[in-house]
DOTOR-128997 format. One line per field, with one value per residue (C-alpha): residue number from 0; residue in one letter; x negated, y, z. Coordinates in steps of 0.001 Angstrom, whole numbers. Example, Ala and Ser with C-alpha at 12.3 -4.5 7.8 and 13.67 -1.06 7.14 Angstrom:
2
seq: c(0:1)
type: c(A:S)
c1: c(-12300:-13670)
c2: c(-4500:-1060)
c3: c(7800:7140)
//
This chain:
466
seq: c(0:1:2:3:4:5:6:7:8:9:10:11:12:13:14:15:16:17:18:19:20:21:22:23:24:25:26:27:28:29:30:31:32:33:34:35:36:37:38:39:40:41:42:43:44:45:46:47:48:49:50:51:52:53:54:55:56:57:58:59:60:61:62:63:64:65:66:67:68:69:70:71:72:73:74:75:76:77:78:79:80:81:82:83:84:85:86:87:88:89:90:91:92:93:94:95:96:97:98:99:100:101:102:103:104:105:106:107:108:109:110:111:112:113:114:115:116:117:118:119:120:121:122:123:124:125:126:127:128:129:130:131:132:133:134:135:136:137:138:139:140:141:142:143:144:145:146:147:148:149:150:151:152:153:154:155:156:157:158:159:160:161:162:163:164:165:166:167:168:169:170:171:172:173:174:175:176:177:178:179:180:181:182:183:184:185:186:187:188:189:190:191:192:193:194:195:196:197:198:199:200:201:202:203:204:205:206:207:208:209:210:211:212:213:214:215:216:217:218:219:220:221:222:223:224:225:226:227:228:229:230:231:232:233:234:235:236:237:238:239:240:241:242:243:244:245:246:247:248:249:250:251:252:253:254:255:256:257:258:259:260:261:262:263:264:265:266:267:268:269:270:271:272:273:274:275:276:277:278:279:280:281:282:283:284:285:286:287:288:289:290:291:292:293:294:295:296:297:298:299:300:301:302:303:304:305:306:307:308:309:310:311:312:313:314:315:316:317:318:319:320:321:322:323:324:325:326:327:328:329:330:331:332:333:334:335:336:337:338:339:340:341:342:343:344:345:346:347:348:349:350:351:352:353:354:355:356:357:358:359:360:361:362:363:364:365:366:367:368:369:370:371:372:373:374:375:376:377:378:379:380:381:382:383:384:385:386:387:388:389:390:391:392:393:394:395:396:397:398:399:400:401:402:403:404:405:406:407:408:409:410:411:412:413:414:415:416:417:418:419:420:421:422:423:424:425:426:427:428:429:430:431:432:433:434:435:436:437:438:439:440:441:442:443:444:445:446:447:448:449:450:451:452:453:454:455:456:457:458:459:460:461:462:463:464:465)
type: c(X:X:X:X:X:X:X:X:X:X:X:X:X:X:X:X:X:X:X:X:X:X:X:X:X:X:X:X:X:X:X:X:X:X:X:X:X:X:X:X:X:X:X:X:X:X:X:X:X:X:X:X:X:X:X:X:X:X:X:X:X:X:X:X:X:X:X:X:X:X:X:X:X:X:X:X:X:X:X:X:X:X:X:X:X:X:X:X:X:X:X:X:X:X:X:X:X:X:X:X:X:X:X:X:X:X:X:X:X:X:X:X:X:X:X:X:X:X:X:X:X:X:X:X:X:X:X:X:X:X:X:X:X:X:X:X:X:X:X:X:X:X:X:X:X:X:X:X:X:X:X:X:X:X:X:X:X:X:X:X:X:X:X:X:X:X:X:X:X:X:X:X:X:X:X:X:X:X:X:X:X:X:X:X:X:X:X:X:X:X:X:X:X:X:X:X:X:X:X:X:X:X:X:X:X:X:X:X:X:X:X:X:X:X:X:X:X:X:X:X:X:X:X:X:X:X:X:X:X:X:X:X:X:X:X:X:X:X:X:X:X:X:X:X:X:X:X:X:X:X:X:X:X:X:X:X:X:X:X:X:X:X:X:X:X:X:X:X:X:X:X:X:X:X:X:X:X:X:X:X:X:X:X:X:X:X:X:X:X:X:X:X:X:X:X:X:X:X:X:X:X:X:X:X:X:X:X:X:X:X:X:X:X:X:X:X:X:X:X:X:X:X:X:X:X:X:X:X:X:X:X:X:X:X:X:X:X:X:X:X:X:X:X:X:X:X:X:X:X:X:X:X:X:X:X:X:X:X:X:X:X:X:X:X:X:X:X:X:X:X:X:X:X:X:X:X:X:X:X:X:X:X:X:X:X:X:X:X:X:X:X:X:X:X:X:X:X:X:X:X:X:X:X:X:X:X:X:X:X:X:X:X:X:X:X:X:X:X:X:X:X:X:X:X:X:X:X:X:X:X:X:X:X:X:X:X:X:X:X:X:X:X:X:X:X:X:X:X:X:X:X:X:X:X:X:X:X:X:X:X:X:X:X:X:X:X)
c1: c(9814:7165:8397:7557:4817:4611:3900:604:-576:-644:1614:976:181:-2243:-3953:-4277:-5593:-8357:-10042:-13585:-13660:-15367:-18608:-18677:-19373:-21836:-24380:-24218:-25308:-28040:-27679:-27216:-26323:-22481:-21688:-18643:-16785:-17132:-16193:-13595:-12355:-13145:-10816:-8121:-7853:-8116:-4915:-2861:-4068:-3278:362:1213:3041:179:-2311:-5483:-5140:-8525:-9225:-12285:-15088:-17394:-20243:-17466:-16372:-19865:-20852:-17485:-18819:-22142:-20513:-18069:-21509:-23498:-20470:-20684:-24315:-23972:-23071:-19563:-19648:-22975:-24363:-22928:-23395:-21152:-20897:-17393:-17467:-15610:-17319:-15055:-14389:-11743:-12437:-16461:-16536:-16035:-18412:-22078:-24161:-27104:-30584:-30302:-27447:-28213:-31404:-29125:-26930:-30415:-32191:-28640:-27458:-29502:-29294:-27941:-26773:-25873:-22504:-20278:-22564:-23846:-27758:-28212:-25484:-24950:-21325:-19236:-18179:-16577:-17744:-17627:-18771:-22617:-20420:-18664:-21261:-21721:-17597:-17088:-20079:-19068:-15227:-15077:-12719:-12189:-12281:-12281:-11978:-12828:-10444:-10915:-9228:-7129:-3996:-4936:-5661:-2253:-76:-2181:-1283:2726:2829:1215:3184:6273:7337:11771:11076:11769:8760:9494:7639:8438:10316:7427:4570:6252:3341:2290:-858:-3279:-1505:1831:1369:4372:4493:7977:7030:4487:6179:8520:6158:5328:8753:8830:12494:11496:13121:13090:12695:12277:13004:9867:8786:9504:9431:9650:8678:12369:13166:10808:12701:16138:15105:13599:15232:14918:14496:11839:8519:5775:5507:3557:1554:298:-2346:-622:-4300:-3577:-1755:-923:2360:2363:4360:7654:6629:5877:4607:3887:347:-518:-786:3019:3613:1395:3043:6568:5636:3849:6810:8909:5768:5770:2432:1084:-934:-2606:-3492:-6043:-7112:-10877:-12600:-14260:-15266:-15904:-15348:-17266:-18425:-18073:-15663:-14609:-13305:-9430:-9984:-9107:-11001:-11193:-12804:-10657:-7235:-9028:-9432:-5827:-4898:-4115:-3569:-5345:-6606:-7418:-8915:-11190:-14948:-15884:-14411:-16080:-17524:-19489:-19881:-18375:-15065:-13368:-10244:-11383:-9121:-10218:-8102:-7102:-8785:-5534:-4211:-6670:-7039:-3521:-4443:-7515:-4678:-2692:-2614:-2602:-6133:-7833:-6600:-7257:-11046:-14555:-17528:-20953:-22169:-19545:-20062:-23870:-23446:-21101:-23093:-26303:-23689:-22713:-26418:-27075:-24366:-25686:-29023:-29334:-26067:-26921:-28697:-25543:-25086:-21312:-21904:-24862:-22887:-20434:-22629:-24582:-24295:-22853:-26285:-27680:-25583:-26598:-30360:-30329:-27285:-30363:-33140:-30747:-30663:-34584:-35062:-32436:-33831:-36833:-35291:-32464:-33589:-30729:-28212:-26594:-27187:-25641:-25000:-21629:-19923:-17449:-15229:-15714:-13614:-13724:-11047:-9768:-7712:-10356:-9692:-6576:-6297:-9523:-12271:-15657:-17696:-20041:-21895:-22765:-24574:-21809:-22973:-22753:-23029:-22729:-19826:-18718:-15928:-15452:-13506:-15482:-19172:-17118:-16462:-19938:-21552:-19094:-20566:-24224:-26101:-25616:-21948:-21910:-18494:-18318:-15506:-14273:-13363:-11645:-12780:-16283:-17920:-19545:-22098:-21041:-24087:-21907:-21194:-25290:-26949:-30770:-32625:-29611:-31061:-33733:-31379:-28803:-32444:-33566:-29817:-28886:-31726:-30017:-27530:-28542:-29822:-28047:-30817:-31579:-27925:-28875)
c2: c(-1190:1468:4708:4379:6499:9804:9251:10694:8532:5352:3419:302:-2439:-11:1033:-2807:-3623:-633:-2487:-3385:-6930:-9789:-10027:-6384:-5794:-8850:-7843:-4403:-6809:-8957:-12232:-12224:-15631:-15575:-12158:-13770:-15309:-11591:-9911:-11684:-11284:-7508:-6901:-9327:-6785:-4139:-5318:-5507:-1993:-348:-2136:-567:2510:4619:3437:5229:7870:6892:3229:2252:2099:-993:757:1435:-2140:-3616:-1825:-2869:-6667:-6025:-4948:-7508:-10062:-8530:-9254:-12773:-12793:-11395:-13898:-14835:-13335:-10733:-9764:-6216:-3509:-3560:608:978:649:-2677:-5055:-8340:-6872:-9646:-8818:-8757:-11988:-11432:-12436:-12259:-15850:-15608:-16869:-19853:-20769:-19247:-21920:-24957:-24536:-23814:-27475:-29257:-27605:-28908:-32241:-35050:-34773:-36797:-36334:-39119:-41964:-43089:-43271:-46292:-48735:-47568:-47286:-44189:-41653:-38535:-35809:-33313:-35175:-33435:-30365:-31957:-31617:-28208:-27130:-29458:-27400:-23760:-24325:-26883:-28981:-32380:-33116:-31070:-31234:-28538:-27863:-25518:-22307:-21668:-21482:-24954:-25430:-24318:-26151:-29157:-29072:-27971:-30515:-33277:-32325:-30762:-32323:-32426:-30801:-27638:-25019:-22323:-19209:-15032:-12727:-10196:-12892:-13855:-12141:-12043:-12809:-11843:-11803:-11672:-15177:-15419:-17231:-18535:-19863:-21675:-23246:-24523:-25625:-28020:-29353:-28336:-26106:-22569:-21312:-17804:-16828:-13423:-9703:-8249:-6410:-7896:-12176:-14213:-17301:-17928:-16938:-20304:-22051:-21504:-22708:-26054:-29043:-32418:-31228:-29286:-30697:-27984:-24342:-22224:-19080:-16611:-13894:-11180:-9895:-7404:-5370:-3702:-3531:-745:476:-692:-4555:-7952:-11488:-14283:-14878:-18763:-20464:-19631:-21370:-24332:-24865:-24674:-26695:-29422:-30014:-31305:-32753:-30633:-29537:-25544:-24657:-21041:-19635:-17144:-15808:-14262:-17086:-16023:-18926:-17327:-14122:-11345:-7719:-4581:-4461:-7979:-8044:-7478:-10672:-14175:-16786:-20694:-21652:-19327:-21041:-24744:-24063:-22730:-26112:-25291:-28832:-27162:-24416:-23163:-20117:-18733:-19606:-16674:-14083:-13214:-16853:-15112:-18685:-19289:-20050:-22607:-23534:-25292:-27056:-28148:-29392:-32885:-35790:-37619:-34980:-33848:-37952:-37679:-34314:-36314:-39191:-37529:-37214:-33168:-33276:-35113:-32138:-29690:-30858:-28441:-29180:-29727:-26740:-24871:-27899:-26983:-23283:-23821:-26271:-23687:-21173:-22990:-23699:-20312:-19297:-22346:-20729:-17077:-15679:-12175:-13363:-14008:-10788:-10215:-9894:-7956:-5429:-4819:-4841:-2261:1295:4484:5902:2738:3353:7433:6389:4150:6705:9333:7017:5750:9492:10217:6861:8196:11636:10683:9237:11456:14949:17168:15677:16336:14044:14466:12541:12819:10872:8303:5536:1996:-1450:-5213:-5579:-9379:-8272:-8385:-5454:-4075:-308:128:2059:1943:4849:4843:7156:7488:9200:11517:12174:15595:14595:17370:16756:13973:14513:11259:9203:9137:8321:5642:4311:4703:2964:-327:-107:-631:-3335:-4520:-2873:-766:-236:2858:4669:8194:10609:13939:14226:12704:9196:7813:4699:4062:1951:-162:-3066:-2874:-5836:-6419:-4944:-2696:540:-726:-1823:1222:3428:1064:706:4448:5265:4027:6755:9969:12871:15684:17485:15282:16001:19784)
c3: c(-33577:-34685:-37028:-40478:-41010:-43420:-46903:-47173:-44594:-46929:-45068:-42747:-45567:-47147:-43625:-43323:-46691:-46060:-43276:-44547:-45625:-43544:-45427:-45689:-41978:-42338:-44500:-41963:-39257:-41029:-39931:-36684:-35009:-34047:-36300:-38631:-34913:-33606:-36621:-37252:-33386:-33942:-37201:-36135:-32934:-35165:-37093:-33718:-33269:-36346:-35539:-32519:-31763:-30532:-33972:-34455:-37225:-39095:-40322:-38636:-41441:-41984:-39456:-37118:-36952:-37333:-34166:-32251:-33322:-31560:-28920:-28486:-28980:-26627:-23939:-25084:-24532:-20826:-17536:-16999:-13313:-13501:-10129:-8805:-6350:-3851:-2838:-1714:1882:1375:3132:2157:-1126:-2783:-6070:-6075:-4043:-466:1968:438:1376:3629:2137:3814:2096:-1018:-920:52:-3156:-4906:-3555:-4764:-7677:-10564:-9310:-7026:-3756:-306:-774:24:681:3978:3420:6230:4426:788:1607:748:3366:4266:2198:4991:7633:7764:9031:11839:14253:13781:13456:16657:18670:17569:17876:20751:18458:18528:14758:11792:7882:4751:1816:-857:922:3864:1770:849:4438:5775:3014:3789:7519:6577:3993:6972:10039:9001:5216:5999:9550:11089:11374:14060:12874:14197:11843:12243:11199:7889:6063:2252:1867:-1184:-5131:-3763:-2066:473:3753:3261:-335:614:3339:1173:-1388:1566:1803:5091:6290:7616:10979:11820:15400:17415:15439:13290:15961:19184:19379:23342:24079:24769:20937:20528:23522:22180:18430:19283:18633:17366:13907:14649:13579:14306:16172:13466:14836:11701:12362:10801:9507:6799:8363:11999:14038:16593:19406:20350:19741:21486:20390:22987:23854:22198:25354:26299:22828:23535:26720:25453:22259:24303:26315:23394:22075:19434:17552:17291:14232:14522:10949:12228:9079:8756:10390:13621:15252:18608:20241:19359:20707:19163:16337:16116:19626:18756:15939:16924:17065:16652:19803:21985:20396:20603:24577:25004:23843:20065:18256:14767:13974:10304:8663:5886:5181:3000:5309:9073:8617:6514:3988:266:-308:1933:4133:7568:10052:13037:16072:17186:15692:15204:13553:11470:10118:9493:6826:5644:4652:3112:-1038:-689:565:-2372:-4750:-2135:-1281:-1888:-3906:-3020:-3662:-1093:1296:898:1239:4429:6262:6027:6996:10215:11213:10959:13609:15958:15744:14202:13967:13346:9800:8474:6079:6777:10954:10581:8608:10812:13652:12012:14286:12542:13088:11516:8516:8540:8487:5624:3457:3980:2735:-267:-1329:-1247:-3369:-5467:-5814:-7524:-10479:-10931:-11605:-11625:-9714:-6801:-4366:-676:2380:3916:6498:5494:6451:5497:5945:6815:4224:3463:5990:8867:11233:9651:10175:11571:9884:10541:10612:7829:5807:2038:-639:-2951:-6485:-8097:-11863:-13972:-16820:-15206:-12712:-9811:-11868:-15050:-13201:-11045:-14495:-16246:-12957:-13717:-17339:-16332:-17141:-13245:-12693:-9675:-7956:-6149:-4258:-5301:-2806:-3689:-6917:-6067:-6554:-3279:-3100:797:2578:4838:2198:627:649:1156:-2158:-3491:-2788:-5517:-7352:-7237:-8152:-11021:-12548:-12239:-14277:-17113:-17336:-19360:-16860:-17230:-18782:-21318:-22776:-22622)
//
């Protein structure tokens, strides 16, 4: 409960009773559609505010609350999810969207989105069919699967395949790939969300095939392999390549399902070597396979599974996968996707970022800071090296060298610009590094250096505030 307050300071009921009346603030704003919703929003937060323990001293006067209302009306006004700048570094930044879509798909969700769409109905007989079916072809050719399905995620991907294969069985999984994925999402939770029992095999850091061996039984309904993606175990540590598991599995005809994570569907050079991949597990005789769409994929959000086609029928049957399934406009965005790896991979934005060279990444830092310097007299502007990220948990622990563009704002310290750039009328997100806000290159998308020079221009220059 809050301390009474000092005489002389009125009291609460009086600090209440001195906020400026509704119409008050109203005639300040003349009429403008949507002012008595906002105002009223504005003084009801007000009231909550002059409650609390850390209350403003002042009562906020009718301009005071009138301009709070036009603020609170011009965030009404402005897109639910605005389009950002992504200058972290972060490269599958979770929280600005993850993996940016490539024209091509940008396009497809464009032809479909303001109308109908082929999506369930066979064109030849009129009947309905498979909603995913147009992406078959291409998940079957870049995976070497037999069959394969979309959901809406690869969470909803795994559960899906738990909930199918293992409901009242036994799931062998190692102690050191019991992860937790993203928002405190645990393995172990989920698998018994799918009503299927976990078994724990192996130590965290060291798990045999014979740790597998000795677990199976007739209880035991599928061998579960987890990509342990956001995070790194080193040194003294050992976990069974996924062919030893298939082998052993396959002999009590038990499936495997590999969760590996970030979606490569193939290997890759550079970088992306150490990831796993779909087709790789597929030949080493992996019954399914899921992962992520919007991560190395490189598409929007989406859970695939590909594998066996009996097994990936039996998903399709079941009543998870109904609640589970994608729209048209990620079907549309992920089937453009997938062409583009059959044909152009390095157009998908997401590879051709990490592909990109450290001296690639130096080159365009140094032109971002010339287009820079012409519209912001009186800043500092410097290139420095840097270290960027994957991040979605692609390429744990390994930073990529980068390079970026550190401001020198004068009376702004790191912290406070980083803040001011989120506040523009297209929010950048920068990083701050020792003191110092960054726009890192690695994560830019085509156009941003305009952007990043057009947006920035917003802020006062130092020398205007002079």
């Amino acid at each position: 409960m809050s301390a009474p307050r000092p005489p002389h300071d009125g009291g609460l009921g009086e600090r209440l009773r001195a906020l400026p009346a509704v119409d008050t603030v109203l005639r300040l704003l003349d009429g403008v559609p949507g002012a008595a919703s906002a105002v009223r929003d504005t003084l009801q937060e007000l009231r909550g505010a002059l409650r609390s323990d850390d209350a403003p001293e002042d009562v906020p006067s009718p301009e005071t609350v009138a301009e709070l209302a036009r603020r609170r009306l011009s965030a009404w006004a402005g897109e639910a999810y605005p389009r950002v700048v992504n200058a972290t570094g972060v490269v599958l930044h979770t929280g600005l969207g993850r993996a940016p879509l490539a024209p091509a798909a940008v396009e497809a969700v464009e032809r479909i989105a303001s109308g109908y769409s082929l999506l369930e109905v066979d064109p030849a007989t009129g009947e309905r069919k498979d909603r995913e079916s147009r992406l078959l072809d291409d998940l079957r050719a870049l995976t070497g699967a037999e069959s394969a399905t979309v959901v809406n995620n690869n969470a909803g991907a795994l559960l899906l395949a738990l909930a199918c294969l293992a409901e009242d069985k036994d799931v062998l999984v190692s102690r050191g790939e019991l992860i937790e994925i993203g928002g405190g999402f645990r393995l172990p939770e989920l698998l018994a969300q799918s009503g299927a029992r976990l078994v724990e095999v192996g130590t965290t850091n060291r798990t045999y095939v014979d740790d597998y061996r000795a677990a199976l039984t007739w209880e035991t309904g599928l061998v579960l392999s987890m990509h342990t993606s956001n995070y790194r175990v080193v040194g003294f540590h050992h976990r069974p390549d996924v062919a030893e598991l298939v082998e052993l599995a396959h002999e009590s005809a038990v499936p495997v399902l590999e969760d590996i994570g970030s979606g490569l569907l193939a290997p890759a050079p550079g970088e992306l070597a150490v990831e796993p991949d779909a087709s790789t597990a597929v030949r080493a005789g992996v019954d399914l396979v899921c992962f992520s769409g919007d991560k190395l994929l490189g598409g929007p959000q989406a859970g695939v599974l590909v594998g066996r086609a009996d097994l990936v029928a039996r998903c399709r049957r079941h009543p998870l996968f109904r609640a589970l399934r994608p729209d048209r406009l990620a079907l549309a965005a992920l089937g453009a996707t997938l062409r583009l790896h059959r044909e152009a991979p390095g157009d998908v934005p997401v590879l051709a970022a990490l592909a990109a060279s450290p001296a690639h990444r130096l080159e365009r830092a140094r032109s971002l800071r010339a287009r820079l310097a012409s519209v912001l007299p009186g800043v500092g502007l410097e290139v420095v090296e840097s270290e960027a990220s994957a991040g979605s948990g692609s390429l744990p622990a390994r930073p990529l060298a980068s390079a970026a563009v550190e401001l020198d704002w004068p009376g702004l310290d790191g912290e406070a610009l980083a803040e001011r750039l989120r506040a523009l009328s297209t929010p950048v997100f920068a990083r701050v590094w020792q003191g110092r806000a960054r726009l890192d290159v690695a994560a830019l998308v085509a156009g941003d250096d305009l952007r990043l020079a057009t947006v920035l221009a917003e802020l006062p220059l130092p020398e205007r505030d002079a």
